[in-house]
C-alpha positions as protocol buffer text, in pm:
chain_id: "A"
residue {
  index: 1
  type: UNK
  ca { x: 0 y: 0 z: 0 }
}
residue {
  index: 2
  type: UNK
  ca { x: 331 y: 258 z: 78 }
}
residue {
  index: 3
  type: UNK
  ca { x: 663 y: 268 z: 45 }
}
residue {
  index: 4
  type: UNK
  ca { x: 853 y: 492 z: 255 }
}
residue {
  index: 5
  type: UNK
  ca { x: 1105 y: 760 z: 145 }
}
residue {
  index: 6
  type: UNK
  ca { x: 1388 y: 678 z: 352 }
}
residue {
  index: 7
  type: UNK
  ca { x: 1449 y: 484 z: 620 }
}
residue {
  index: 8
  type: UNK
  ca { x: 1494 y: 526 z: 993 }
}
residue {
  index: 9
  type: UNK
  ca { x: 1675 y: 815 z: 1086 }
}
residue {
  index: 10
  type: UNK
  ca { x: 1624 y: 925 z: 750 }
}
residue {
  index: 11
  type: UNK
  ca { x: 1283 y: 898 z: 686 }
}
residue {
  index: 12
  type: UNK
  ca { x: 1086 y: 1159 z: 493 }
}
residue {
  index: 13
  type: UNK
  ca { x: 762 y: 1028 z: 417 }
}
residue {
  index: 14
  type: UNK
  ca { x: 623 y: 789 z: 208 }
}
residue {
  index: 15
  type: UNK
  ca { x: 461 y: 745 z: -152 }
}
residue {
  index: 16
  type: UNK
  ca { x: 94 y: 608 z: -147 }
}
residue {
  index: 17
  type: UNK
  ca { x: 87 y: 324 z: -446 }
}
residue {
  index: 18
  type: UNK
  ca { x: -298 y: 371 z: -427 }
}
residue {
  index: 19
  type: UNK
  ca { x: -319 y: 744 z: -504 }
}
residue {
  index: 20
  type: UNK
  ca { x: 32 y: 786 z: -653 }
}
residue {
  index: 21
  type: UNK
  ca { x: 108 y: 1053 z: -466 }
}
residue {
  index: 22
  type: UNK
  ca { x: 439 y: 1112 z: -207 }
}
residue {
  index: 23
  type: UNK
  ca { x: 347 y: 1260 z: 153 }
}
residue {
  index: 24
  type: UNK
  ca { x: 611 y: 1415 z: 375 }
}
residue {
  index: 25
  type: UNK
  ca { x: 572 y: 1490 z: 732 }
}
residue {
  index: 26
  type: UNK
  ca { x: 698 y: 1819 z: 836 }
}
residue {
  index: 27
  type: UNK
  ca { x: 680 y: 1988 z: 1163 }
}
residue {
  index: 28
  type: UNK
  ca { x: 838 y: 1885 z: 1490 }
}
residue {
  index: 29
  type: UNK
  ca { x: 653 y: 1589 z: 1557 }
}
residue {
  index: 30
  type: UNK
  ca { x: 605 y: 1540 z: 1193 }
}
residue {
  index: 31
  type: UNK
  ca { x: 191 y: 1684 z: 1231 }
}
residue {
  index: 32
  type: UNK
  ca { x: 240 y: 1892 z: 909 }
}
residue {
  index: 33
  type: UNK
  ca { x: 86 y: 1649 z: 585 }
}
residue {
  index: 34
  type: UNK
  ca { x: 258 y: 1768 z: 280 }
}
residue {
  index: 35
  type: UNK
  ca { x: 150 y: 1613 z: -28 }
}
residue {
  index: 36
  type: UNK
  ca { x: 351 y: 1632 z: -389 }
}
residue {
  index: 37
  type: UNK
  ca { x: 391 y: 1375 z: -671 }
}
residue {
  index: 38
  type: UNK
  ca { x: 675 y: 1083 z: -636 }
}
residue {
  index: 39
  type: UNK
  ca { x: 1043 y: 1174 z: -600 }
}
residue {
  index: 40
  type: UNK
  ca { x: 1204 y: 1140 z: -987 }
}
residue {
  index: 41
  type: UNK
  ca { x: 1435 y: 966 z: -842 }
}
residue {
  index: 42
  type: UNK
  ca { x: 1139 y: 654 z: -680 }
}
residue {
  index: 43
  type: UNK
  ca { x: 947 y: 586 z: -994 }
}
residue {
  index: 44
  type: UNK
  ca { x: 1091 y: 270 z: -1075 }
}
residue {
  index: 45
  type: UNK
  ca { x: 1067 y: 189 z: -732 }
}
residue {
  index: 46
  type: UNK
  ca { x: 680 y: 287 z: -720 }
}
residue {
  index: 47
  type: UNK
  ca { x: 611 y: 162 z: -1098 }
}
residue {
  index: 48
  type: UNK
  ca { x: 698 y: -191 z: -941 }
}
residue {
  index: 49
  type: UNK
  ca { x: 547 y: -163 z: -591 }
}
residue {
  index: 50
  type: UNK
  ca { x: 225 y: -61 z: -725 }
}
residue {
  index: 51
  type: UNK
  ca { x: 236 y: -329 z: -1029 }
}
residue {
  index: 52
  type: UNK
  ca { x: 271 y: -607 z: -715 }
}
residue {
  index: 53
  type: UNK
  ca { x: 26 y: -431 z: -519 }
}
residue {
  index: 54
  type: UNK
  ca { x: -187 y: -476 z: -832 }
}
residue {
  index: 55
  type: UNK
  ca { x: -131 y: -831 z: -905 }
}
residue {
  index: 56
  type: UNK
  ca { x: -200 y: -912 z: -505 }
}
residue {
  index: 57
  type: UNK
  ca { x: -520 y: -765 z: -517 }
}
residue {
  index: 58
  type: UNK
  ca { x: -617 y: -894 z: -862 }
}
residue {
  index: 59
  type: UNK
  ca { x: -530 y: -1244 z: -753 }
}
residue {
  index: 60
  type: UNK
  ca { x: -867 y: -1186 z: -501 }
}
residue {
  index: 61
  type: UNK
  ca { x: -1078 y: -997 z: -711 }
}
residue {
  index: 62
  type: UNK
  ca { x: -1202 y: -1041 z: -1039 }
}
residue {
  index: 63
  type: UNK
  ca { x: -1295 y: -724 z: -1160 }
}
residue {
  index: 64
  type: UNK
  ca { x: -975 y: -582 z: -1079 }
}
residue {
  index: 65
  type: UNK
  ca { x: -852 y: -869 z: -1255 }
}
residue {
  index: 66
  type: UNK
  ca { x: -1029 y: -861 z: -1561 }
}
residue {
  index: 67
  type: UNK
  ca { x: -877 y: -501 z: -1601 }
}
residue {
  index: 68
  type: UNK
  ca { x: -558 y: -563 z: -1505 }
}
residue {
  index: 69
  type: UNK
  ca { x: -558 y: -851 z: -1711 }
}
residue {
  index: 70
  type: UNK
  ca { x: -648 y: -645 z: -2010 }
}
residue {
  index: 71
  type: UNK
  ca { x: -367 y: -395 z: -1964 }
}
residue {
  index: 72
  type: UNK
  ca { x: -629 y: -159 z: -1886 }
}
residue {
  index: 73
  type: UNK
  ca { x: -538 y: 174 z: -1753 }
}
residue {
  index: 74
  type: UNK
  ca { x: -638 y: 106 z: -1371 }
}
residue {
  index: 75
  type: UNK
  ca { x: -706 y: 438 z: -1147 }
}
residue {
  index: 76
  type: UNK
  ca { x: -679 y: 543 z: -844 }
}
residue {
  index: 77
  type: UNK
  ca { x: -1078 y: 490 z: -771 }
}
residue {
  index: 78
  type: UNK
  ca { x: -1062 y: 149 z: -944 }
}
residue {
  index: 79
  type: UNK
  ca { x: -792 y: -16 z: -711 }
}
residue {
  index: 80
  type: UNK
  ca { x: -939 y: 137 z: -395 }
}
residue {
  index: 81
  type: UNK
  ca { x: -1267 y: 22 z: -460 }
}
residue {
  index: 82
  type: UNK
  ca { x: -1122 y: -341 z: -559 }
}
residue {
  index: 83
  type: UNK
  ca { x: -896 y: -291 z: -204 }
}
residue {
  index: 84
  type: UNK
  ca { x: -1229 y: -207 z: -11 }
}
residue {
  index: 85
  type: UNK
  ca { x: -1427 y: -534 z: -182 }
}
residue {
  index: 86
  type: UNK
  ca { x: -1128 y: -786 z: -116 }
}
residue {
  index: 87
  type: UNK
  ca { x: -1111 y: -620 z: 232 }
}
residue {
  index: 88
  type: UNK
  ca { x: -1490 y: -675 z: 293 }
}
residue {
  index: 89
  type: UNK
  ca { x: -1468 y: -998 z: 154 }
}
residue {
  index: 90
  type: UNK
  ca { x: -1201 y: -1069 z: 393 }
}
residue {
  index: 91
  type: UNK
  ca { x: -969 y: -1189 z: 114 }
}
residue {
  index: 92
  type: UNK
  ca { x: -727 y: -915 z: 96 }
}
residue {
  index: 93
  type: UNK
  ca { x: -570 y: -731 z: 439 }
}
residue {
  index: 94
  type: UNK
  ca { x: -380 y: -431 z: 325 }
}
residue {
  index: 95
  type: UNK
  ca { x: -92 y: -311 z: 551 }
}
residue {
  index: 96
  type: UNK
  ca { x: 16 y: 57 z: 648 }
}
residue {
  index: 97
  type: UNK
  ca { x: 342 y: 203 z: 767 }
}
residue {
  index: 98
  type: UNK
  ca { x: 348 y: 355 z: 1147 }
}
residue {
  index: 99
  type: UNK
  ca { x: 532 y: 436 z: 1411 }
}
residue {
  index: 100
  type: UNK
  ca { x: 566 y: 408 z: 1767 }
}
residue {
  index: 101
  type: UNK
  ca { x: 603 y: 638 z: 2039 }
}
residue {
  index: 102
  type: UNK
  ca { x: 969 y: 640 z: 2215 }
}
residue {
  index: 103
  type: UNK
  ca { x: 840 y: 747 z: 2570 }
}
residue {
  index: 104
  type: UNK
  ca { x: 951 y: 533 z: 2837 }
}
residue {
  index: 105
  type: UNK
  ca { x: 603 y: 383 z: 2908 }
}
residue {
  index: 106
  type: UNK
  ca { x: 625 y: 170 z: 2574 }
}
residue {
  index: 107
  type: UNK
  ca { x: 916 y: -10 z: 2670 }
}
């Protein structure tokens, strides 16, 4: 569903394979959303991501697959709507990035 933009100590933000779209986290605590299209330089790295991200979900439903199939162009809409029927369906359980606090009462 994402791939970040950097790791760890490095991380920026990540690119949404759904929507296309990279968000970076500004502020202090990271509460600023910023949105802007992928990073040149992640492309590849997203065409690929969001090509197995396609594939996974087409595997569970066949609408999706009939498209995708078809080397129709598949947008946005399409693939969240085929996300939120495989989800329902309780054949497909997409994954998000998070984090976790660092105070000590988590440890």
């Amino acid at each position: 569903m994402q791939v970040p933009i950097g790791l760890e100590d490095d991380f920026e933000g990540l690119v949404d394979l759904v929507q296309l779209k990279a968000y970076y986290f500004r502020g202090s605590n990271g509460e600023k959303v910023v949105t802007e299209e992928v990073p040149a330089d992640m492309e590849a790295l997203e065409v690929e991501k969001r090509r197995e991200l396609l594939e996974a979900v087409s595997e569970v439903d066949d609408q999706l697959a009939d498209a995708f199939l078809g080397d129709e162009p598949i947008s946005p809409a399409d693939l969240q709507e085929a996300i939120r029927r495989a989800t329902i369906a309780r054949k497909f359980v997409p994954v998000f990035m998070g984090s976790t606090a660092t105070s000590g009462w988590c440890t």
